[in-house]
C-alpha positions as CSV (number, residue, x, y, z in Angstrom):
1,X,-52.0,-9.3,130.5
2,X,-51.4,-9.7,126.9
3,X,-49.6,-12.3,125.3
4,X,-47.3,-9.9,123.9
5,X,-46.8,-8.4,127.5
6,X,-46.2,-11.8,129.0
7,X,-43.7,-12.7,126.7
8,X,-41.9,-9.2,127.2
9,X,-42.1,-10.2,130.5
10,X,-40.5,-13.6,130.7
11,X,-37.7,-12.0,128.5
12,X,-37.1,-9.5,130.7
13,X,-37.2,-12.1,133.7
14,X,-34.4,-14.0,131.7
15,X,-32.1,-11.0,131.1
16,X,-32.4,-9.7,134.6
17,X,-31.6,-13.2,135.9
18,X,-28.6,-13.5,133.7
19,X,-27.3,-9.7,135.1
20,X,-27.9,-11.3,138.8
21,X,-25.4,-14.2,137.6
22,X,-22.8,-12.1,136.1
23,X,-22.7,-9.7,139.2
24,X,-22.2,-12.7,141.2
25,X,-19.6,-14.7,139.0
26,X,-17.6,-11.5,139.1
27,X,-15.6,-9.9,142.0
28,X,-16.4,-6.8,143.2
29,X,-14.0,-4.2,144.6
30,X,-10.5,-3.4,142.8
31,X,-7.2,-4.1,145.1
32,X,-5.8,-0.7,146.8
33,X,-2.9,0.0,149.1
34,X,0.4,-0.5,148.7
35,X,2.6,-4.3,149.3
36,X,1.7,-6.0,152.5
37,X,4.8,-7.6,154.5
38,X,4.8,-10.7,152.1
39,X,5.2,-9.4,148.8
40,X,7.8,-11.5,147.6
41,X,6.4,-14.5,147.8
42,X,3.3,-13.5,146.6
43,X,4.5,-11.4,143.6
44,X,5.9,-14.6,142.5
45,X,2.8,-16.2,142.3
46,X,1.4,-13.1,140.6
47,X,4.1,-13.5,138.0
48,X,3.2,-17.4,137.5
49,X,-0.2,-17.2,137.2
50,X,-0.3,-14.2,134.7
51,X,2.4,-15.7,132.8
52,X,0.2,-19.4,132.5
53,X,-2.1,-17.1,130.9
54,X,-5.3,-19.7,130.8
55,X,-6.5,-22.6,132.8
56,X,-9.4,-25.5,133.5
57,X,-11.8,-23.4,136.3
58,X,-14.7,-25.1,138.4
59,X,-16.6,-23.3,141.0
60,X,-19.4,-22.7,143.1
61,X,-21.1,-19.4,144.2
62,X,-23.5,-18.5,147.3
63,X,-25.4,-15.3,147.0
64,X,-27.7,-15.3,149.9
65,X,-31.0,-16.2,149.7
66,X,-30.9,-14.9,145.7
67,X,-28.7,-17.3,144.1
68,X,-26.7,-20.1,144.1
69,X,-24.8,-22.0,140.9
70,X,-22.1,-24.2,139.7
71,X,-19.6,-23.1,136.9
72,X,-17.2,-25.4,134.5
73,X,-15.1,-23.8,131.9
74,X,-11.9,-22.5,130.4
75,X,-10.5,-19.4,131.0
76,X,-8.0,-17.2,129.0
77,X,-6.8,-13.8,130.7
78,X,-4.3,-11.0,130.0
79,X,-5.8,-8.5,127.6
80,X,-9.4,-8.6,128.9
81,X,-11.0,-12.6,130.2
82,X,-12.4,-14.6,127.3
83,X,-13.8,-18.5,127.7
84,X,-16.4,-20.7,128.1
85,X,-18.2,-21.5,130.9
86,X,-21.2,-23.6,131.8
87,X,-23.3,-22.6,134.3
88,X,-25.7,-24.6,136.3
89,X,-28.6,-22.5,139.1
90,X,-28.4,-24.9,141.7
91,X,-30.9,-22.7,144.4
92,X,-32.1,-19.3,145.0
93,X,-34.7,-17.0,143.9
94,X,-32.8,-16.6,140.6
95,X,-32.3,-20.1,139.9
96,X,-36.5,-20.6,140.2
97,X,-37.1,-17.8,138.3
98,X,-35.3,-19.3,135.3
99,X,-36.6,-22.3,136.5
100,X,-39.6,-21.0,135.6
101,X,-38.4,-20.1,132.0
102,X,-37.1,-23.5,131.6
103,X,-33.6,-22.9,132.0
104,X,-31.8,-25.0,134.7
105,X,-28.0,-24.0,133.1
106,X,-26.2,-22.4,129.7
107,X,-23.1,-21.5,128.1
108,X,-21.5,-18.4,128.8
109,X,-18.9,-17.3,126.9
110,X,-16.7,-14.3,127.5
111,X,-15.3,-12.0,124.7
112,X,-13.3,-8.5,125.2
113,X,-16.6,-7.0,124.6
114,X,-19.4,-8.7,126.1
115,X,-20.5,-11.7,127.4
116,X,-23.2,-14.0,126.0
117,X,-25.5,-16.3,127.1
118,X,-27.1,-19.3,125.5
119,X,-30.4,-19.8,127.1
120,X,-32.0,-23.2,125.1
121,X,-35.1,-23.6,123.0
122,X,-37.2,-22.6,125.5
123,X,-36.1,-19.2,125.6
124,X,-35.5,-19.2,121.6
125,X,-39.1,-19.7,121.6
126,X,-40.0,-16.7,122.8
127,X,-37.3,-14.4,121.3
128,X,-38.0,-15.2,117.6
129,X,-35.9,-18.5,117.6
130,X,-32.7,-16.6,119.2
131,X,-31.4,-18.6,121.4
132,X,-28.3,-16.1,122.3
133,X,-28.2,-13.1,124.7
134,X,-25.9,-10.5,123.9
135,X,-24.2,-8.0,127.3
136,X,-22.0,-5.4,125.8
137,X,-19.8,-4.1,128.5
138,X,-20.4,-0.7,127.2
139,X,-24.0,-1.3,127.5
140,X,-23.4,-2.7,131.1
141,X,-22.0,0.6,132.1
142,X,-25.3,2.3,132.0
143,X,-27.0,0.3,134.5
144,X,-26.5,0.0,137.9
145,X,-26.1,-3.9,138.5
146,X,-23.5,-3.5,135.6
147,X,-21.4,-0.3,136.5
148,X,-17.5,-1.5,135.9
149,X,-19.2,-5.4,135.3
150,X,-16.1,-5.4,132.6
151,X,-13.2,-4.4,135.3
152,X,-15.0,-7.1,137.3
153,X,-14.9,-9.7,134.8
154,X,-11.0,-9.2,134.5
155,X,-11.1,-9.7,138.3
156,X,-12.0,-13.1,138.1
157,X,-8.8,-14.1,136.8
158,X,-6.5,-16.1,139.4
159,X,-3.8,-13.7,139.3
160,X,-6.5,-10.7,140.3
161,X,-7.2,-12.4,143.5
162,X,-3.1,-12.4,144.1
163,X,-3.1,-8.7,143.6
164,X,-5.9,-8.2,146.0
165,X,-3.8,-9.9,148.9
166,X,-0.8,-7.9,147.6
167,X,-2.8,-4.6,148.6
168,X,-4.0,-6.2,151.9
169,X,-2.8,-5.0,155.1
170,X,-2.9,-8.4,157.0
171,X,-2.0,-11.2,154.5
172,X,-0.2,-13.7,156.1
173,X,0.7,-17.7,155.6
174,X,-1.5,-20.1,157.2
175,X,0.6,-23.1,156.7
176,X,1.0,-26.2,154.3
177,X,-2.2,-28.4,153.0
178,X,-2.8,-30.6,150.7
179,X,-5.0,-29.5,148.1
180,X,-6.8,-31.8,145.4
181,X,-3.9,-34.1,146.1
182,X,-1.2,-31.3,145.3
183,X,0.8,-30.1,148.2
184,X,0.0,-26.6,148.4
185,X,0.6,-23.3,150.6
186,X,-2.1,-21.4,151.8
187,X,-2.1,-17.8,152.4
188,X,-4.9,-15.6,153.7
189,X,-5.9,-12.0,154.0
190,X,-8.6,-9.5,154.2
191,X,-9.3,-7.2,151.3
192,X,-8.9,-3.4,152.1
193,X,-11.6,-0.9,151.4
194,X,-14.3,-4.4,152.0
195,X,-15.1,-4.7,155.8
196,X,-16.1,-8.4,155.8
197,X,-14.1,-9.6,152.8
198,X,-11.5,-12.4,152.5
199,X,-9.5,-14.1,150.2
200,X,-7.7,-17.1,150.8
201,X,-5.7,-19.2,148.0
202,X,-3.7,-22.3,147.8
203,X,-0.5,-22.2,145.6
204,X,1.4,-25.4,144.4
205,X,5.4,-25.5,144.3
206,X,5.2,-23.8,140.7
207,X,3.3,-20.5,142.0
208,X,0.4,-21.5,140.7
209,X,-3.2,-21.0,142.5
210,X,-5.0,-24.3,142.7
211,X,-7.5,-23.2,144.8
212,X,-9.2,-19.6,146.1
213,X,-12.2,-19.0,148.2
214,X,-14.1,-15.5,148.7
215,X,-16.3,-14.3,151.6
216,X,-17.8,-11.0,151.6
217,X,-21.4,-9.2,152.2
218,X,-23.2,-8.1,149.6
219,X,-26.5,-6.2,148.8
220,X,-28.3,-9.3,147.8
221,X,-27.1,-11.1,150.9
222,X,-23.5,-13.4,151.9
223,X,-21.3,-14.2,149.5
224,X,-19.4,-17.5,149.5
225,X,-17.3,-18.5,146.4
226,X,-14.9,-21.6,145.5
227,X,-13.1,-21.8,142.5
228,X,-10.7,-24.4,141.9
229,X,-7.6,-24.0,138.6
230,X,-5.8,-26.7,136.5
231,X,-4.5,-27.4,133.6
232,X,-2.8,-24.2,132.8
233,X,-2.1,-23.5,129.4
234,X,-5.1,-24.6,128.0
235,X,-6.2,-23.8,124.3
236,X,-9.2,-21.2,124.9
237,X,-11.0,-20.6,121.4
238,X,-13.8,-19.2,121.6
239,X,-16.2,-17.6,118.5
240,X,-18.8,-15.3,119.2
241,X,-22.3,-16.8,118.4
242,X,-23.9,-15.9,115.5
243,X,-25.6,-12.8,114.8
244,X,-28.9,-13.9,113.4
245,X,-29.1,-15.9,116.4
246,X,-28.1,-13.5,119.0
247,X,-30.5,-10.9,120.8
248,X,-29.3,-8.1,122.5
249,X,-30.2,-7.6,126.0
250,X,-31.8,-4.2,126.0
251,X,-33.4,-4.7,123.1
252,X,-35.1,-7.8,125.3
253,X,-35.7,-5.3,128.1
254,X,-38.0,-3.0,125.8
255,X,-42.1,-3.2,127.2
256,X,-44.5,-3.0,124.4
257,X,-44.5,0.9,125.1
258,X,-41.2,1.6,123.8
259,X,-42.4,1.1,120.6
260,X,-41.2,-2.8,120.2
């Protein structure tokens, strides 16, 4: 293998490892149906969380035997999600191939139009000192792991899950918990059109979530997913990286034959 192959190689590793992490930070499967029996409570929450508009996220994501990570970050949601997260591979096949790279976490940070990645020096090193990956969600549309990857990403906002149990046929109230120290009420239900697929949140006394959890099957295996929300309100800024250090993920999926 030449070294320009092997270095086409390990880019493409990267970018196909970053795909495998957006398709898992991102729900899959849009709510349908009409209200279940306990709308009213639950539109409430809807209407609370939308109308906080941002928050303080952490969370934790199981993909089978393909992936696992860690995220930290602030959101913003309404016209499209944009933030900042940090994410940290913490197991999986994806995690070692990046491992491999020499990328153990990076900065993702989420625009109306894409999302980018900020891989380190070790993968600036091989990409002519860029040490930015650029997804454009048009872009994203033309391949199958990213098909409606920017509907997703808006899924991943807390009042999205509300909407999914809204459109489920068996929501119902478990009871009252305590939550992170909050006093909370948690409500659970399975999502319709997803055999296999539950969401449960926990809602403090102002209709905001404070926690959710996901459970679904997937392709690449079980999915298990945490997030936990505070601070709501929270400034988001966020500036898109600069162009002269920013690569564009197909041109990083070119092989020496396509004329790179």
């Amino acid at each position: 293998m030449t070294s320009t192959t092997a270095r086409r190689t390990a880019l493409s590793t990267a970018v196909t490892a970053v795909l495998a992490c957006l398709s898992a930070c991102a729900s899959s499967g849009a709510a349908e149906g009409g209200p279940g029996p306990s709308a009213e409570p639950l539109r409430a929450v809807e209407r609370a969380t939308g109308r906080a508009g941002s928050a303080w996220v952490t969370s934790t994501t199981v993909v089978g035997d393909e992936l696992s990570l860690t995220a930290a970050g602030a959101l913003s949601w309404g016209d499209g999600v944009t933030g900042s997260l940090t994410l940290t591979y913490t197991g999986g096949t994806t995690a070692d191939a990046m491992r491999r790279l020499g990328i153990a976490s990076l900065e993702a940070r989420y625009l109306p139009d894409a999302y980018y990645a900020k891989m380190g020096d070790a993968f600036a090193a091989r990409a002519d000192g860029r040490h930015w990956i650029k997804y454009a969600y048009d872009a994203l549309e033309g391949l199958g792991d990213g098909a409606g990857f920017a509907d997703r990403m808006r899924e991943t906002a807390p009042d999205e899950a509300v909407k999914l149990l809204l459109a489920s046929d068996d929501v119902h109230e478990v009871g009252r918990e305590t939550t992170r120290g909050r006093h909370t009420t948690h409500w659970s239900g399975t999502v319709d059109g997803s055999p296999g697929r539950t969401v449960d949140i926990w809602v403090d006394g102002q209709d905001l979530l404070v926690k959710k959890t996901e459970r679904g099957r997937t392709e690449q295996g079980e999915l298990s997913q945490t997030a936990y929300y505070s601070d709501y309100g929270v400034p988001v800024p966020v500036e898109r990286p600069p162009a002269a250090d920013t690569a564009d993920f197909t041109e990083l999926l070119k092989t020496p034959s396509d004329g790179s």
